[in-house]
C-alpha positions as CSV (number, residue, x, y, z in Angstrom):
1,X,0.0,0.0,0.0
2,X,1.6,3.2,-1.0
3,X,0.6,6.1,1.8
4,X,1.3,9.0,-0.5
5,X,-1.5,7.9,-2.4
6,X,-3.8,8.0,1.0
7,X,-2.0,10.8,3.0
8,X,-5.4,13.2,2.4
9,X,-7.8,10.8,3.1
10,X,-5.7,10.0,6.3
11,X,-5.5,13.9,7.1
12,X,-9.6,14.6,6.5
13,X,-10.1,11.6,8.4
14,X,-7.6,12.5,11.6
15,X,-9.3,16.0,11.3
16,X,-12.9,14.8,11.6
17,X,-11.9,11.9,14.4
18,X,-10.4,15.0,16.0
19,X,-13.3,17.4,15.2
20,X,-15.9,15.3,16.5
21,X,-13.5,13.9,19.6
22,X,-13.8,18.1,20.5
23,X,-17.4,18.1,20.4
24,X,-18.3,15.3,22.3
25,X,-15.5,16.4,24.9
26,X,-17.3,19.9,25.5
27,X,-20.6,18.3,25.6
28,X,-19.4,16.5,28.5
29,X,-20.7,18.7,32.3
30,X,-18.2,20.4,34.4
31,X,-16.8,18.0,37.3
32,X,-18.3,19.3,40.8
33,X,-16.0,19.6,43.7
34,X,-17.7,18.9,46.9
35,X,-16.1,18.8,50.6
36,X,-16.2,15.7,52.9
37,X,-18.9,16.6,55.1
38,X,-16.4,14.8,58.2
39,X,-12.9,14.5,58.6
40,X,-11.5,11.3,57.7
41,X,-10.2,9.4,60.9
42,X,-6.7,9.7,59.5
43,X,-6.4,13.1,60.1
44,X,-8.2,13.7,63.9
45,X,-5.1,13.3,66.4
46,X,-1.6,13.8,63.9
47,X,0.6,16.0,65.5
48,X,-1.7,17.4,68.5
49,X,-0.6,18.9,71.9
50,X,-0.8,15.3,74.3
51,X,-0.8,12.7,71.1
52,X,1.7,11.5,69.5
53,X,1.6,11.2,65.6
54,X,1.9,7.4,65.0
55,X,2.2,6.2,61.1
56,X,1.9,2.9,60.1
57,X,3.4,1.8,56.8
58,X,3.1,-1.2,55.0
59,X,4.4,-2.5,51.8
60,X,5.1,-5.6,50.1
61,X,7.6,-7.5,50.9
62,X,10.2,-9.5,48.8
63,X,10.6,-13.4,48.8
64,X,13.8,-14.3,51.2
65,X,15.6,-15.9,47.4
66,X,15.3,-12.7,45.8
């Protein structure tokens, strides 16, 4: 297949698959940001006067041969 022969109908084509990519984009609604009505319980007693701030980590752990 020889593209030079095709390049315009490839360029038409990637401009309406990009035309009608930007349409239905904008048609899409705004995202809403909305606040967490309460705190989550990781952040209640970090670093306050008379508790300690405790973090707890865990990962995955190699196998012993590796």
């Amino acid at each position: 297949m020889n593209i030079h022969k095709h390049m315009e109908a490839i360029f038409v084509t990637t401009l309406a698959i990009i035309g009608i990519g930007s349409l239905v984009i904008d048609r899409l609604p705004d995202a809403q940001a909305s606040t967490v009505s309460q705190p989550l319980p990781a952040e209640n007693n970090i670093g306050t006067e008379g508790h300690m701030a405790v973090i707890i980590v865990r990962g995955h752990r190699p196998a012993h041969g590796a």
